[in-house]
C-alpha positions as CSV (number, residue, x, y, z in Angstrom):
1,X,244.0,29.8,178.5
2,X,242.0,32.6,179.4
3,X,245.5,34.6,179.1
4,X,246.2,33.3,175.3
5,X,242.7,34.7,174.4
6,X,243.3,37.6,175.5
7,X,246.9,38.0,174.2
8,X,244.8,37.5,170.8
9,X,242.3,40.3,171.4
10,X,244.4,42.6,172.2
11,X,246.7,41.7,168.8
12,X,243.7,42.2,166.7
13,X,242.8,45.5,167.9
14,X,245.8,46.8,167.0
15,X,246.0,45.4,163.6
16,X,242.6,47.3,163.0
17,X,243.7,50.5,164.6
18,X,247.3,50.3,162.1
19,X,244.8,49.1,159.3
20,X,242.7,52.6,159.8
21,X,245.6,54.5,160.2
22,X,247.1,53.7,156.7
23,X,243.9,54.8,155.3
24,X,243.8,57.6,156.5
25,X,247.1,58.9,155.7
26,X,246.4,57.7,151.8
27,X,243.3,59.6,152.0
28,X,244.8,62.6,152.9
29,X,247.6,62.1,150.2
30,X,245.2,62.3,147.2
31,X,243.3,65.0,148.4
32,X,246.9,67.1,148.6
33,X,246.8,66.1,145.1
34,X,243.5,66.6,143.7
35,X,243.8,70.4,145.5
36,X,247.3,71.0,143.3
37,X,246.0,70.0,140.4
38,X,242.7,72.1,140.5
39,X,244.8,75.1,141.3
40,X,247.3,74.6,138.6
41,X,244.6,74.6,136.5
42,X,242.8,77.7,138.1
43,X,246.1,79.6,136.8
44,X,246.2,78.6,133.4
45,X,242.6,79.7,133.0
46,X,243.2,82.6,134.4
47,X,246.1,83.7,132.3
48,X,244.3,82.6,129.0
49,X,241.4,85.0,129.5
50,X,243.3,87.7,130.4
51,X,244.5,87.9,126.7
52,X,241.3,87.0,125.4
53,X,240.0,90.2,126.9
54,X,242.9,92.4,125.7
55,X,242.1,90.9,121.8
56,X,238.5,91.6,122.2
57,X,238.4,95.6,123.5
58,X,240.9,95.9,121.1
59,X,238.6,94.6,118.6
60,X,236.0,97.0,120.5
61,X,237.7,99.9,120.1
62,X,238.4,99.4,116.5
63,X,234.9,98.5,115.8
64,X,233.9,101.8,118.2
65,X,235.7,104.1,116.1
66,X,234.3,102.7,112.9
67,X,231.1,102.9,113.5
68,X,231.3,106.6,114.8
69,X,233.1,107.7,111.3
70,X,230.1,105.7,109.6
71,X,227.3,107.7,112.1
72,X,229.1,110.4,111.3
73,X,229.1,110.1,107.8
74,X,225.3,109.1,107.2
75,X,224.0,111.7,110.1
76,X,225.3,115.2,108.9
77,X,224.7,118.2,111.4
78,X,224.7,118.4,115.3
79,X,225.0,115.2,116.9
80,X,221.5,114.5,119.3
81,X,219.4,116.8,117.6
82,X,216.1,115.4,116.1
83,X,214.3,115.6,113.0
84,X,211.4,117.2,111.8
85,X,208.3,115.2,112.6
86,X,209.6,114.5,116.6
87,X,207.7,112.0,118.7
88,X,205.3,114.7,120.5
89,X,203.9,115.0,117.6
90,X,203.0,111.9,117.1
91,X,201.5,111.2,120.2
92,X,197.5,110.4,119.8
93,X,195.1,112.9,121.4
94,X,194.2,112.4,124.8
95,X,190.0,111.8,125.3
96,X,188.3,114.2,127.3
97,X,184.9,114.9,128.5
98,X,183.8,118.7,128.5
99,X,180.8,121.3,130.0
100,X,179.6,124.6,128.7
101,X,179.9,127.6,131.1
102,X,176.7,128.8,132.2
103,X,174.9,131.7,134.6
104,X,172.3,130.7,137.4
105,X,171.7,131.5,141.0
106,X,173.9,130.0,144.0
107,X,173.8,130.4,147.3
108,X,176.0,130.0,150.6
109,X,174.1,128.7,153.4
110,X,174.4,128.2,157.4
111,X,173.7,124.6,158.0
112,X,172.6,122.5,160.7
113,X,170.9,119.1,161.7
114,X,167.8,118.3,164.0
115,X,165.0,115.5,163.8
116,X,161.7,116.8,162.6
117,X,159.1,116.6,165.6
118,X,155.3,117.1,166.2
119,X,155.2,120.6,168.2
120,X,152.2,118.9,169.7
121,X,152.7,115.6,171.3
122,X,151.6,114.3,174.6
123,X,151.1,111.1,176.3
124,X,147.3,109.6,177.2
125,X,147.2,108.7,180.8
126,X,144.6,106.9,182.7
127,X,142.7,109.2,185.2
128,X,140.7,106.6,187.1
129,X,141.1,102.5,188.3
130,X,139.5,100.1,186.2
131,X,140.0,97.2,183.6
132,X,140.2,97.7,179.9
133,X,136.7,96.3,178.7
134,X,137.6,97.9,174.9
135,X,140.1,99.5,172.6
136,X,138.3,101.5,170.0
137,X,142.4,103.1,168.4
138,X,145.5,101.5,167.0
139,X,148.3,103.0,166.0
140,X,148.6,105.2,163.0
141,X,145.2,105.8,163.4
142,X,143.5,109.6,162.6
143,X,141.4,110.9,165.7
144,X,139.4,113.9,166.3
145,X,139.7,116.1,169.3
146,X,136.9,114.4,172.4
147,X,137.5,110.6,170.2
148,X,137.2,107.8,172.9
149,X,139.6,105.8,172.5
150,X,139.2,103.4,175.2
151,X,136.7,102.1,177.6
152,X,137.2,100.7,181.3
153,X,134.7,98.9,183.2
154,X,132.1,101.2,184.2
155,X,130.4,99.6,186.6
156,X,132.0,100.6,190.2
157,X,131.8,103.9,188.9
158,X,127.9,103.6,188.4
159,X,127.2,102.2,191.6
160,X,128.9,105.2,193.8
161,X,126.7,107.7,191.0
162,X,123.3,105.8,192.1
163,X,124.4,105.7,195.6
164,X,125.1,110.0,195.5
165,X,121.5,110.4,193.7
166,X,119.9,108.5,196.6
167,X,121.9,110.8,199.4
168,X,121.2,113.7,197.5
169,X,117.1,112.7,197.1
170,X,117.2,112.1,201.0
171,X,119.1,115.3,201.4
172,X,116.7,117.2,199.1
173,X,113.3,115.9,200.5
174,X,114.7,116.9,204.1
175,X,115.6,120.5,203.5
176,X,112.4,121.2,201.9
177,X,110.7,119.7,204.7
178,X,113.0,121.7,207.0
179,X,112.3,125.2,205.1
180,X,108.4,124.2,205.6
181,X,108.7,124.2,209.3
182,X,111.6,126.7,210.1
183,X,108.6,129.4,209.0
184,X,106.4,127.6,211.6
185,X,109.5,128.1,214.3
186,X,109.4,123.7,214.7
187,X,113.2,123.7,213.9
188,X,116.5,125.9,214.9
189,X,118.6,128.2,212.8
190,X,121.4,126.1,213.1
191,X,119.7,122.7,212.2
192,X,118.2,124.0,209.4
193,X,121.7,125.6,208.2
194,X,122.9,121.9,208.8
195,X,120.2,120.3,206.4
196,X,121.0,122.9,203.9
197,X,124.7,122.1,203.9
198,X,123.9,118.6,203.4
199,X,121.8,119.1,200.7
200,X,124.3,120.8,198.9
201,X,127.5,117.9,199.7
202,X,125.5,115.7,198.5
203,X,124.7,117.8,195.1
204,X,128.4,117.9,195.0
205,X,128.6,114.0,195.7
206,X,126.8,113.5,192.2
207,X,129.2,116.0,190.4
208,X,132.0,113.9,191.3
209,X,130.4,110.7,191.0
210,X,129.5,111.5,187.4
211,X,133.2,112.6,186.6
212,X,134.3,109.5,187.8
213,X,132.1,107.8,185.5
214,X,133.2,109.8,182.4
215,X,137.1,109.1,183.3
216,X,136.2,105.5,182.5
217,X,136.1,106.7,178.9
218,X,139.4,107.5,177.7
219,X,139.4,110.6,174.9
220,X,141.6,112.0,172.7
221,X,143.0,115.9,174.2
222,X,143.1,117.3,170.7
223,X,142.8,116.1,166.9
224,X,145.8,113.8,165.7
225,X,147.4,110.3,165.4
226,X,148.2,107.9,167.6
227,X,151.8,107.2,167.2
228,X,151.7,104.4,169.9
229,X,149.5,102.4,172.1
230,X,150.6,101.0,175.2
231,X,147.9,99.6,176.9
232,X,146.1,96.2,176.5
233,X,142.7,95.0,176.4
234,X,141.8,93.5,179.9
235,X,144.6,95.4,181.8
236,X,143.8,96.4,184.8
237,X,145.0,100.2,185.3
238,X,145.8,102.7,188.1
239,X,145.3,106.4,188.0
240,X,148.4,107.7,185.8
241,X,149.3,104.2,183.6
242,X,150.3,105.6,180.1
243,X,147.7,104.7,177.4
244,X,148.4,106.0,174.2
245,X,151.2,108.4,172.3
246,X,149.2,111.1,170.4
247,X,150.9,113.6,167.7
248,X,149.8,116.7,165.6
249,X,151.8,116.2,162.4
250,X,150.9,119.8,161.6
251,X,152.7,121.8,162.5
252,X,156.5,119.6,161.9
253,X,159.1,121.5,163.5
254,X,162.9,121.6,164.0
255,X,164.9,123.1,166.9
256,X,168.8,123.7,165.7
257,X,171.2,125.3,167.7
258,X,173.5,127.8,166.1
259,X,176.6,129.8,167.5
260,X,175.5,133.3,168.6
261,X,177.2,135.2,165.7
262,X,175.4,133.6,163.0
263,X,172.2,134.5,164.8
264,X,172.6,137.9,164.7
265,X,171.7,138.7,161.4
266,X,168.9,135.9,161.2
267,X,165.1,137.1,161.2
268,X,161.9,135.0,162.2
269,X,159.8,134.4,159.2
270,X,163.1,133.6,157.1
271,X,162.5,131.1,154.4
272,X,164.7,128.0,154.8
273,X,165.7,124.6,152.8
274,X,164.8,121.9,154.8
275,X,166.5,118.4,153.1
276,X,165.6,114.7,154.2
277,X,168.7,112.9,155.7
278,X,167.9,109.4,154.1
279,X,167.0,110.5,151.3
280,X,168.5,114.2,150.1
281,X,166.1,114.1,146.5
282,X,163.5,114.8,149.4
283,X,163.4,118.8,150.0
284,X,160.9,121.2,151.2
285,X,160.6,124.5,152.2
286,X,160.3,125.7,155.8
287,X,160.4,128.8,158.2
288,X,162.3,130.6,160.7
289,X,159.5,131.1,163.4
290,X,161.2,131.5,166.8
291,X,164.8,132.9,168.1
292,X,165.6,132.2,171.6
293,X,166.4,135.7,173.5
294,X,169.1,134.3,175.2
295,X,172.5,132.1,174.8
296,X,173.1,129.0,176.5
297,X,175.8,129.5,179.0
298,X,177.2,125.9,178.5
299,X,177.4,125.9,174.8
300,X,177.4,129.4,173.2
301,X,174.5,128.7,171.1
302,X,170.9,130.0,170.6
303,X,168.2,128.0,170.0
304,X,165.9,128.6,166.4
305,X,162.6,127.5,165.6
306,X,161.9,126.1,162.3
307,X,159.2,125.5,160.7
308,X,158.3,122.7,158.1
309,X,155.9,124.0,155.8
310,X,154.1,121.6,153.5
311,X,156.2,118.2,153.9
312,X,155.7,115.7,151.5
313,X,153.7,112.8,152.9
314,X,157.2,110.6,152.8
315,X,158.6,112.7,155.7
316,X,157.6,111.5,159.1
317,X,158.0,112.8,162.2
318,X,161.2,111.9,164.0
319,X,163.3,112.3,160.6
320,X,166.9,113.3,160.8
321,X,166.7,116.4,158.7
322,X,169.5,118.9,157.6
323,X,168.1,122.7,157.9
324,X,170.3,125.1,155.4
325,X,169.2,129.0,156.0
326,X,170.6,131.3,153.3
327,X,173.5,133.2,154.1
328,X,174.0,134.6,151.0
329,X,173.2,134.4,147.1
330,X,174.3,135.6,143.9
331,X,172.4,135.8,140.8
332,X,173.6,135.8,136.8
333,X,176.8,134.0,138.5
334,X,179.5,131.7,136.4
335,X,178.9,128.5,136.9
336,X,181.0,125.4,136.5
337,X,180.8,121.8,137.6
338,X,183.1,121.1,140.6
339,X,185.1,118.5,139.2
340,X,186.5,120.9,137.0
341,X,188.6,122.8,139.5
342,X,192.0,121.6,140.3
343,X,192.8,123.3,143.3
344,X,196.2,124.0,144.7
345,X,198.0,125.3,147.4
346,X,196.7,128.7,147.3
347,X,195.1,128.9,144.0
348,X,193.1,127.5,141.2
349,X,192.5,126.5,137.4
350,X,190.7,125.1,135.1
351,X,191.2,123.8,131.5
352,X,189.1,124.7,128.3
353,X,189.0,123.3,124.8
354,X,190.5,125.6,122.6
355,X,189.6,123.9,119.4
356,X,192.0,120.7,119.4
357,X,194.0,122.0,122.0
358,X,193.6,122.1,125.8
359,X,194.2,125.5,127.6
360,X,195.1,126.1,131.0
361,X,192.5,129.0,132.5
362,X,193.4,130.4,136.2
363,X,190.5,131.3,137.9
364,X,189.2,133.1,141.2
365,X,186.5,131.2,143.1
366,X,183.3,131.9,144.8
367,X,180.6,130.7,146.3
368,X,180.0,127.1,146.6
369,X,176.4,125.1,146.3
370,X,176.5,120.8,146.4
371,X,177.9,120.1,142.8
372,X,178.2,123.7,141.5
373,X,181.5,126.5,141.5
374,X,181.0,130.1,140.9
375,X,184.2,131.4,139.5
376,X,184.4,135.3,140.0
377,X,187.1,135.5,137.2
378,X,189.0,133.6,134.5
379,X,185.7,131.9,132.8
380,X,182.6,133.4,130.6
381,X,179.3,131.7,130.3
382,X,180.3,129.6,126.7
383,X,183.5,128.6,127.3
384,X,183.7,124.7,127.5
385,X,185.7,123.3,130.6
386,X,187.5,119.7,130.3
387,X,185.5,118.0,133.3
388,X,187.1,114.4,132.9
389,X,190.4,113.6,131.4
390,X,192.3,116.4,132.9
391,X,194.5,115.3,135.7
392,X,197.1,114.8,133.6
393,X,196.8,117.4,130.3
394,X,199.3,120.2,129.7
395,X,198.7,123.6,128.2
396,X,198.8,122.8,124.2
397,X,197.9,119.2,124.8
398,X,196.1,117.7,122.1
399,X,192.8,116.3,122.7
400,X,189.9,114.4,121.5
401,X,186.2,115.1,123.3
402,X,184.5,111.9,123.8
């Protein structure tokens, strides 16, 4: 039984696998087929736009010819060349901003940068042990020269000056007594010379104890401001704490360091530009008044002195400043805005207006000062140079100032 069933499997299978076969090989036909058919078709296209393509540059070349007799024909004279009234004409003006050429004074100058310091600043120390019992100063505060401006706790400092004024009234009372008797011959040389010494320590023991008394008072060395305070009420302090920060804001000063050539021809007294770093609206006058004698080994510099002579109130001390120091200056020179200038390689022009017309001016340069050129030659005070509206102009341009 199990046999039979088997048998029957087996018979199926195979009608399946002949079943699949069949299909396949009908598949396979029409596809064989489909591809002849698409590539018979392929061909015929192929051949029918080959002569439509001969027909139409035939046409072409008829039409081609044609229309060069009729060009011809309606356009006498050279072929290309145009008519009167061309394009470049045409084009608009091109807007343009301008500047007269005047004369003034430039300079050249030797720059360099420093912060603008007090040349009088010291720091306040304490000078004796005590606790802060008042703070008469705060900073930004004015002071004169001898101002307290603190107080420590005096009262130490007055006990040890009552205790010298009692030795020194003991010592007192017994050298008088001992110059009374040494006449009578009651006492020695050398005990009297002893009472006599005494008598003088302990003169000197009320000296000191009064100095020690008036370093509980803490004063101002010389006439300023207090830039800082460091010390707070109740502290207790040692000999050499740091107090206070006090600055003379008159005399400012700036040390610069220039290379020893450019020294050489500078003089102290020389007037200067001195020019706020924040803010460059902010200028002022100032002095050369020291030059080092010698050159700093490590650098090749030499320091210079300047002085800041009337600062506006703005300027504080510490300000990063820029000193310029007048190398050289020309008077009655041509002068013309920067932007002007179009630079190359190894020269230099300008344009001007020449009435509607832009003009291409080569000039020779000079010195230069911030926003100002000094041209040598090319220019004369009236002429107008194009300052905007220029990068792209070409001699005989036409233009239109705005």
């Amino acid at each position: 039984m199990l046999k039979g069933r088997s048998g029957l499997r087996i018979l199926g299978v195979a009608a399946a696998l002949a079943i699949l076969v069949s299909a396949a090989a009908y598949l396979m036909s029409q596809s064989r087929a489909e591809a002849t058919e698409a590539s018979e078709s392929a061909s015929a296209k192929s051949s029918t736009s080959q002569d439509d393509g001969s027909a139409t540059a035939a046409d072409a070349t008829d039409e081609g010819a044609a229309g060069t007799d009729t060009a011809a024909a309606q356009q006498p004279g050279v072929a290309g060349e145009p008519e009167a009234g061309s394009d470049a004409d045409a084009k608009p003006p091109i807007p343009v901003q301008v500047s007269r050429v005047e004369t003034g004074t430039i300079a050249s100058y030797l720059s360099a940068s420093a912060n603008l310091v007090p040349e009088n600043e010291v720091a306040v120390l304490a000078e004796a042990e005590g606790r802060v019992i008042a703070l008469k100063v705060e900073e930004g505060d004015h002071v004169a020269a001898g101002q307290v401006l603190a107080r420590l706790d005096p009262a130490e400092a007055e006990i040890a000056l009552n205790k010298a004024h009692v030795r020194a009234t003991n010592s007192e009372l017994a050298f008088a007594r001992a110059a009374e008797t040494k006449d009578q011959g009651l006492i020695s040389q050398e005990e009297f010379d002893r009472l006599k010494m005494e008598h003088e320590v302990a003169r000197q023991e009320v000296a000191e104890a009064e100095h020690r008394l008036g370093k509980t008072s803490i004063i101002a060395p010389f006439a300023g401001r207090i830039t800082e305070r460091r010390v707070n009420l109740g502290q207790h302090l040692q000999p050499g704490a740091d107090l206070f920060r006090i600055a003379d804001f008159d005399p400012l000063i700036a040390r610069i360091y220039l290379p020893e050539r450019d020294v050489m021809s500078l003089r102290e007294g020389r007037t200067v530009r001195i020019m706020l770093a924040a803010d460059h609206a902010v200028a002022f006058d100032g002095a050369i008044r020291q030059i080092s004698p010698v050159v700093d080994t490590a650098t090749g510099t030499v320091k210079v002195t300047v002085e800041a002579r009337r600062p506006p109130v703005t300027v504080r001390p510490g300000a990063f400043v820029t000193v310029d120091i007048v190398r050289e200056q020309h008077r009655e020179a041509v002068l013309v805005p920067r932007e002007s200038v179009i630079r190359e390689l190894r020269s230099a022009h300008v344009f001007i207006r020449d009435g509607a017309q832009a003009a291409k001016r080569p000039v020779t340069l000079g010195i230069e000062e911030e926003e100002m050129v000094e041209v040598l030659d090319g220019l004369a005070a009236g002429d107008e140079v194009i300052v905007a509206g220029q990068g792209g102009l070409k001699p005989g341009a036409r233009i239109k100032v705005l």
